[in-house]
Structure formats: C-alpha cells, structure tokens
VEXDREN-62326 format. One record per residue (C-alpha): residue in one letter; z, y, x. Coordinates in pm, whole numbers, plus 50000, padded with zeros to 5 digits. Layout:
BEGIN
   type       z       y       x
      A       Z       Y       X
...
//
This chain:
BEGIN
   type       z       y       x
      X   74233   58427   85880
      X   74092   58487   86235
      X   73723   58364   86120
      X   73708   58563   85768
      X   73800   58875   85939
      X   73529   58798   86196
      X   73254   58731   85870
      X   73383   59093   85746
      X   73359   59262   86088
      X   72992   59156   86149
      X   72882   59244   85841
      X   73059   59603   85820
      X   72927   59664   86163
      X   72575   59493   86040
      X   72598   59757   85782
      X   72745   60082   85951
      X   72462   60041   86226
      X   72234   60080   85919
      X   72387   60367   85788
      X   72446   60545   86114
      X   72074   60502   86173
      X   71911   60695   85839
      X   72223   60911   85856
      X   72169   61074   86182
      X   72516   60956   86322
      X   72666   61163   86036
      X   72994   61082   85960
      X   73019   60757   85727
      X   73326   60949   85498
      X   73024   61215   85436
      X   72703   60990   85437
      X   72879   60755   85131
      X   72949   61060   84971
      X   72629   61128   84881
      X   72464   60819   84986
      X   72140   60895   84827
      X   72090   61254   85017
      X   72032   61034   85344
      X   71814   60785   85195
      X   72105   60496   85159
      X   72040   60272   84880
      X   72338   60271   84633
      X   72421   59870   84663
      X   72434   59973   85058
      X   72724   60198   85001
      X   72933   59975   84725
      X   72843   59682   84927
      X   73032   59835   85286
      X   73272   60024   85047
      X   73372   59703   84896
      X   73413   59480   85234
      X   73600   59742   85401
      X   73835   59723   85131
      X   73860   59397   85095
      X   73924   59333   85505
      X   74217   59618   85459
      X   74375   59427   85140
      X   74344   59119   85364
      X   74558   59222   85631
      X   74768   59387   85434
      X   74867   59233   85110
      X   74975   58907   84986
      X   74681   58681   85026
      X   74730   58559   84672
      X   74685   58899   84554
      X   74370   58846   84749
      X   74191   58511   84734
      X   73979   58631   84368
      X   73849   58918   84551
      X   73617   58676   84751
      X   73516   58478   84408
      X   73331   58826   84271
      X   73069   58818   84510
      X   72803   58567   84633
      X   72804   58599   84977
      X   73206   58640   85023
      X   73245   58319   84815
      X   73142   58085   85060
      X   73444   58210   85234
      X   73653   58108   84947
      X   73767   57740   85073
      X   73883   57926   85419
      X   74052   58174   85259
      X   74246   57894   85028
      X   74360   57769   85358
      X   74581   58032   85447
      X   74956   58044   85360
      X   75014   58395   85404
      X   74986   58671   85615
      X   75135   58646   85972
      X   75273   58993   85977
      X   75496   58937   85685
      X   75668   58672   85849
      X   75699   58860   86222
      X   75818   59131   86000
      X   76084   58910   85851
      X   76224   58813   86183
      X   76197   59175   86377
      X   76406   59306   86006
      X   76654   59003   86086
      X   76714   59088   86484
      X   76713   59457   86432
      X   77070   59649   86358
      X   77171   59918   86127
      X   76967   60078   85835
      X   76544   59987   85840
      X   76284   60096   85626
      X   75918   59958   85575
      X   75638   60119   85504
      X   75316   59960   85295
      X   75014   60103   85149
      X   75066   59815   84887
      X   75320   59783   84571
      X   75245   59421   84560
      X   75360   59433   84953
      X   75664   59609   84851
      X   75724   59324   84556
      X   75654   59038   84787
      X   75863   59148   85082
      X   76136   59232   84839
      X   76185   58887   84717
      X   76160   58716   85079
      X   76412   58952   85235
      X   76639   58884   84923
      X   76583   58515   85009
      X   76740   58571   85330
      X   77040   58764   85242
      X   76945   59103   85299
      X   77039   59356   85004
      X   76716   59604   84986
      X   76596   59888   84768
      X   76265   59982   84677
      X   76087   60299   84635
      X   75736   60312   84515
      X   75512   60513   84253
      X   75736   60369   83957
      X   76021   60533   84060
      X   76180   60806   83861
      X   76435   61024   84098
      X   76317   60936   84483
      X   76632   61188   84619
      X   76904   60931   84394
      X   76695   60635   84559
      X   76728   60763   84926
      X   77134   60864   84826
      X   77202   60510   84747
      X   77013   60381   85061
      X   77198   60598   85266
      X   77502   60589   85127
      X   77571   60265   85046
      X   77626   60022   85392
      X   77548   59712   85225
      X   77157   59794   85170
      X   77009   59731   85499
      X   76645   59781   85401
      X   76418   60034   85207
      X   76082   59938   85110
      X   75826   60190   85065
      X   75481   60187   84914
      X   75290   60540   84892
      X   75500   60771   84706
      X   75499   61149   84805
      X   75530   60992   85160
      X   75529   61342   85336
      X   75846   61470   85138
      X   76044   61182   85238
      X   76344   61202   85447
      X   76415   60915   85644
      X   76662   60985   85870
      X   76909   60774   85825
      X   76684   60472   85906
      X   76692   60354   86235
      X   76428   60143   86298
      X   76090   60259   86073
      X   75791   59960   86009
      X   75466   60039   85934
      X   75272   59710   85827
      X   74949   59851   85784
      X   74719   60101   85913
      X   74563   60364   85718
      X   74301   60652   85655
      X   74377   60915   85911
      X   74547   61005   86205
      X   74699   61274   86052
      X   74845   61010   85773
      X   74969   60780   85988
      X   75155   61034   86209
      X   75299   61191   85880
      X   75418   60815   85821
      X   75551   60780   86195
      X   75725   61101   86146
      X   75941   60991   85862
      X   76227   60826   86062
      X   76302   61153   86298
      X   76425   60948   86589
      X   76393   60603   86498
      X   76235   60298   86661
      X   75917   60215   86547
      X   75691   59943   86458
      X   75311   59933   86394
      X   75227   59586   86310
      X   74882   59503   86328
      X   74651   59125   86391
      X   74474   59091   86666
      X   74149   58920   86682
      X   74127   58692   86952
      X   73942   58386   87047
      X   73780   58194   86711
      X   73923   57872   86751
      X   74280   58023   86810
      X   74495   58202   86497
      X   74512   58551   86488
      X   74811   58670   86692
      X   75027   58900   86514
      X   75145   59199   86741
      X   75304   59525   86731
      X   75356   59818   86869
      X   75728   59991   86957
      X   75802   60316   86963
      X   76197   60358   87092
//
C-alpha cells in the first residue's frame, strides 16, 4: 500500500502546487468551488477531487470496496496489479487486536458503512457480540439503550449518523479509524466518549521498500 499512496501523494501535491499557483494561495475548499473564476481548467479540479478521494477510501475502507476505483482511470490503472496485491488494510487488523486487549464497553468510529459491515463480521468472527449504528438505522436512542444496557455487547460500530447528537458515555475506550474534513469534526468525534480513552489510527508512510506501519494515537 506504502507505494500507491506515494503515486497519489505526488500527484495531489503535483496538482495542488498548480492550483495554489493561479489561485493566489487561496484556499483549495474555495478555489474548486469555482474552479473556473481562477482560471483552473475543469478536468484539473475532478482530476485532484477524484485522487484525494480515492487516497481517503484507500486508507479507510475495505480495499475490495476499492480495487475498481483504480480500473476507471488511465493513469491509476497501472497501479491496478499493486493494488491486487494487498490483503487488506493494516489498521483493520491493529484495530482488531487493540478491541481484543482493551476492557469494558468500546465503540468505533468510521466515515464508511462498508467499514462498519466489514469490521462487523471480523469482530463477530472472534467472539465479540457488537451492534451497529449507521444511516440505516431507524431509532439511534433504542440502539445506544441496548448497547448500554445490555453487558454482553462489547462493541458499537459507528458510521456517520447525526454524529454530534450522540451520547457515548458509556464507552470506555472510543476508535476513530479514519481522519476527516475538519478540525472541528474530528474534535466533535473525539468528544463523543466524555472521558474515554482514545484511539486515532492512522498509516504512516515510511521508507518505500518497507510496509506502511500502522500507528495510533492514545488519548487516556
């Protein structure tokens, strides 16, 4: 995974430099906006649009949710047989085992349903009663009463669902597998567990010729 992401990263950058050049250093949220009002061709804008999404899905989602994405476009698709390669995504499996060591109730939180589907069936595999709660779900508040109430459900998986209204503090330990949009979001996620531990998992890009390390970060 470590040399796709390094493809994606040198183009994006390849690409922002661009931007940030005919743009005036205005912000890149504003400048794809209205891509045209700073002279940005519109295949400029799709084009970063597009790898910056497909660089978040691929750190974040199952990578068999992922491997088409790379067949739709010409360049990506020479990255197709190293993408094929990979098994899955390192996180999920450091998530797995920090799920397994930690006590008492946990909840995870992914910017991805799939993510939510995916982890459910693994944790299931390994004898861990879970719940989900994600944009299918009718009554959140009876979702969160069983969680809580019932001892036997150790996890809660959670893909974006009216994340700000939720109450999560009867978790104590809170995971958030991916990064996302804004400070501000991310602390609202953070927030969530009142005083729980918690985990940012992220990759980190090291050295081509060695995998990408998966890491977090712990707040107690």
């Amino acid at each position: 995974m470590n040399c796709i992401l390094k493809v994606l990263d040198e183009q994006i950058e390849t690409l922002l430099n661009e931007i940030k050049r005919k743009s005036g250093q205005r912000s890149i949220k504003e400048t794809l906006v209205s891509p045209d009002k700073f002279g940005i061709d519109e295949d400029t804008a799709n084009k970063i649009r597009r790898l910056t999404f497909l660089r978040k899905f691929l750190v974040a989602r199952p990578i068999k949710q992922v491997k088409r994405y790379f067949l739709l476009d010409k360049e990506l698709k020479k990255l197709y047989p190293e993408v094929v390669k990979i098994k899955e995504n390192e996180k999920f499996r450091v998530l797995i085992n920090l799920i397994l060591q930690e006590k008492g109730k946990v909840a995870v939180l992914s910017s991805y349903r799939e993510t939510v589907n995916f982890l459910e069936k693994i944790l299931i595999k390994q004898g861990i009663k879970v719940i989900k709660l994600t944009g299918v779900t009718r009554n959140k508040q009876n979702v969160l009463r069983e969680f809580s109430e019932k001892p036997d459900i150790k996890a809660i998986l959670i893909s974006p669902v009216g994340e700000r209204d939720l109450d999560l503090s009867m978790v104590n330990v809170l995971f958030i597998l991916d990064v996302i949009n804004t400070p501000k979001t991310m602390y609202q996620r953070i927030k969530r567990g009142r005083e729980s531990k918690v985990y940012i998992l992220y990759l980190s890009l090291i050295h081509i010729s060695e995998p990408t390390r998966p890491l977090y970060i712990s707040y107690a």
